[in-house]
SEZA-695702 format. One record per residue (C-alpha): residue in one letter; x, y, z. Coordinates in pm, whole numbers, padded with zeros to 5 digits. Layout:
<atoms>
<type:a, x:X, y:Y, z:Z>
...
</atoms>
This chain:
<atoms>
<type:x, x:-08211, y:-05377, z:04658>
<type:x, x:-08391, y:-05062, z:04770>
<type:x, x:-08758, y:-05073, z:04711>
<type:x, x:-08853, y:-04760, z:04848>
<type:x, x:-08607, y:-04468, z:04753>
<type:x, x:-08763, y:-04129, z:04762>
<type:x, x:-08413, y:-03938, z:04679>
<type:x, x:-08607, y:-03802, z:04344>
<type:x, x:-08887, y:-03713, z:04507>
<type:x, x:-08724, y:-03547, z:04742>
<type:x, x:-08494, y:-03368, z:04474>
<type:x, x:-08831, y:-03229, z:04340>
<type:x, x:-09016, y:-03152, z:04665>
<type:x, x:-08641, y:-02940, z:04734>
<type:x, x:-08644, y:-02759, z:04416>
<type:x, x:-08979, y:-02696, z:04431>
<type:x, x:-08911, y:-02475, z:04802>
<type:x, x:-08642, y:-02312, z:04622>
<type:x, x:-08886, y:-02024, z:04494>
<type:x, x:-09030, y:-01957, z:04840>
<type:x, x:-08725, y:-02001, z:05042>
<type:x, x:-08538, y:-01717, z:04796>
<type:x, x:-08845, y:-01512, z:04820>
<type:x, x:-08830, y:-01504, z:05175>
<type:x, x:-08502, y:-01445, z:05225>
<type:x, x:-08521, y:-01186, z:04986>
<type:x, x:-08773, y:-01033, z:05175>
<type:x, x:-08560, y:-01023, z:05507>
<type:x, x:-08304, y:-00861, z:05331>
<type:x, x:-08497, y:-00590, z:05176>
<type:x, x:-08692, y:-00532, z:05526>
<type:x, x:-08317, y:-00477, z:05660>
<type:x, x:-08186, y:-00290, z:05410>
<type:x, x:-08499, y:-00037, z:05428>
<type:x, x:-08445, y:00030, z:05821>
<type:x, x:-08106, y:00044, z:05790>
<type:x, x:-08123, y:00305, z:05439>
<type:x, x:-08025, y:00636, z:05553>
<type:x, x:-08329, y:00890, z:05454>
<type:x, x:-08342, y:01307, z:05428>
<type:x, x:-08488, y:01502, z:05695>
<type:x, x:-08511, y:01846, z:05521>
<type:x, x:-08662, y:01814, z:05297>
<type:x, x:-08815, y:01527, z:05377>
<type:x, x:-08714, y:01202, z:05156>
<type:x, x:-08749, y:00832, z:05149>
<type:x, x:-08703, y:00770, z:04731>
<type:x, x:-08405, y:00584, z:04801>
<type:x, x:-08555, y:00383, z:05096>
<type:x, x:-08878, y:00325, z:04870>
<type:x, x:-08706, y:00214, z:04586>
<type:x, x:-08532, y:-00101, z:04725>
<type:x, x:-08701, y:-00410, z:04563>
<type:x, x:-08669, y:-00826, z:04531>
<type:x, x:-08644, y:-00999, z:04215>
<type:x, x:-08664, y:-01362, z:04252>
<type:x, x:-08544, y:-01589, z:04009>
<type:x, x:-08496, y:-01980, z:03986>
<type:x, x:-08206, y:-02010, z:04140>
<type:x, x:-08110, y:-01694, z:04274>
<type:x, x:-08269, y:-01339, z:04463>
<type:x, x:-08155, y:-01027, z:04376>
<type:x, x:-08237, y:-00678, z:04604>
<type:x, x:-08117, y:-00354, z:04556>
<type:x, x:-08205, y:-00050, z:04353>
<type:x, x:-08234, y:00168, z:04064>
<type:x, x:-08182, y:00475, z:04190>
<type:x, x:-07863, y:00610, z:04033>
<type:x, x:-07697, y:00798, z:04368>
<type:x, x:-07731, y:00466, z:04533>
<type:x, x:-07400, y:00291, z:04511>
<type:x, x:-07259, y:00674, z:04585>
<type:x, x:-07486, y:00647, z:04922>
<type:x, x:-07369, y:00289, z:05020>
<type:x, x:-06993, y:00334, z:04874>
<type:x, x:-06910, y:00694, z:04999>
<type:x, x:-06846, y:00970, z:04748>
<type:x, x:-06450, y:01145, z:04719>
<type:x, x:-06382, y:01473, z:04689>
<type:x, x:-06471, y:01692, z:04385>
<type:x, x:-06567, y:01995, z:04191>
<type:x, x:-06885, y:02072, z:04082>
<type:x, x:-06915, y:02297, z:03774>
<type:x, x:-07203, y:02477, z:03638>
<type:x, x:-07336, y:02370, z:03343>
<type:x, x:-07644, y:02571, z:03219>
<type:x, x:-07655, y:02898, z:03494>
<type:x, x:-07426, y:03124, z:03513>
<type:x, x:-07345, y:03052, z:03889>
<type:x, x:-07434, y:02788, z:04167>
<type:x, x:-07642, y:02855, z:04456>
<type:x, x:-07905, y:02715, z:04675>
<type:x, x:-08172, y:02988, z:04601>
<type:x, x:-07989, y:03162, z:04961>
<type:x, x:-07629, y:03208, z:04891>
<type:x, x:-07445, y:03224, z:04529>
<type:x, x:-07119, y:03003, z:04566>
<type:x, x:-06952, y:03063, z:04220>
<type:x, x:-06882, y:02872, z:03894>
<type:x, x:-06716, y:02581, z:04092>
<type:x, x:-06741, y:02407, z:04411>
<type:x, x:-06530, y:02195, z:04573>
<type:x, x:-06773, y:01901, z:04709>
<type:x, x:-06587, y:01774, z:05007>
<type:x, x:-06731, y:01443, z:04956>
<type:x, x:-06958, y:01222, z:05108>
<type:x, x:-06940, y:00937, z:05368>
<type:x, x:-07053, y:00586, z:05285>
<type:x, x:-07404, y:00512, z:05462>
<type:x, x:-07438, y:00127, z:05364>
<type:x, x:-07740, y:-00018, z:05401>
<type:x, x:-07771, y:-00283, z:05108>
<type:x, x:-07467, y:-00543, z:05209>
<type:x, x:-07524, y:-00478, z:05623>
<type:x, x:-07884, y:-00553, z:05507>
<type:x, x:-07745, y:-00906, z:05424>
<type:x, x:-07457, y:-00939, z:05667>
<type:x, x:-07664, y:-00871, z:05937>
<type:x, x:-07908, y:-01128, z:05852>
<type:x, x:-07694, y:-01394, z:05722>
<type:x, x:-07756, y:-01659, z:06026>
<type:x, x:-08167, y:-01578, z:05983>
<type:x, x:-08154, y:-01576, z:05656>
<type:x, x:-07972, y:-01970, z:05629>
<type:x, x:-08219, y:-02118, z:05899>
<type:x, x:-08527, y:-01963, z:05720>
<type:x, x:-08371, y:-02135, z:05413>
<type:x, x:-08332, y:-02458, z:05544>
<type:x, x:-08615, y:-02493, z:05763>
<type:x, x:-08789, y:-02412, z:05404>
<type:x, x:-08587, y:-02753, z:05260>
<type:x, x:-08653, y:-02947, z:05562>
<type:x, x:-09026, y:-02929, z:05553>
<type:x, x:-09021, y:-03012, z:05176>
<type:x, x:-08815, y:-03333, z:05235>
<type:x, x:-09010, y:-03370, z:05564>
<type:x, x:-09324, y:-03365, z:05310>
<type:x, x:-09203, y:-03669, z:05114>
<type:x, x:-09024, y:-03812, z:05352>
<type:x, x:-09274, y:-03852, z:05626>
</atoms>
């Protein structure tokens, strides 16, 4: 007969960590993502970059964004035509370039899954070095 079994105390010192272990790794990711988001030079930008958040649940982290170009940034963009729709021409305030334009498309920049990918390794030690000092708590 075992007189001394901690295995629910442990259970509850582990899902207790679970918060502060997803919030960390969260915050690795994010820190990731943000150096590796790709940001305008002229002009100057950073809305993307800026707008890359954490939302921590109970049993799961979420980053990313709500910017709507975003998954056009990380994916790549094809080839297409842009129309006007209110003027009667497009232009850049320099040059007039017509009714339509052919877009040539963008490439992908990712910076949201290499944000994870890259940190994968980091990201499971922080995790578990989170669930060993819990159990470690009980444990002794």
């Amino acid at each position: 007969m075992i007189t001394n079994d901690k295995t629910k105390a442990v259970m509850a010192a582990v899902q207790a960590s679970v918060p502060k272990a997803l919030t960390g790794a969260a915050l690795m990711v994010q820190a990731a993502a943000k150096e590796l988001c790709p940001v305008r030079k002229d002009p100057p930008g950073g809305n993307l970059k800026g707008s890359i958040t954490i939302e921590v649940k109970s049993d799961y982290a979420k980053i990313g964004t709500n910017v709507d170009y975003a998954p056009h940034v990380e994916y790549r963009t094809k080839a297409h035509l842009i129309n006007v729709k209110q003027a009667r021409v497009l232009s850049d305030g320099k040059e007039i370039f017509g009714k339509t334009v052919r877009h040539p498309g963008t490439a992908a920049q990712p910076f949201l899954r290499p944000g994870l990918d890259n940190n994968q390794a980091a990201v499971e030690k922080y995790m578990a070095e989170i669930y060993r000092a819990a159990i470690k708590a009980v444990t002794g």
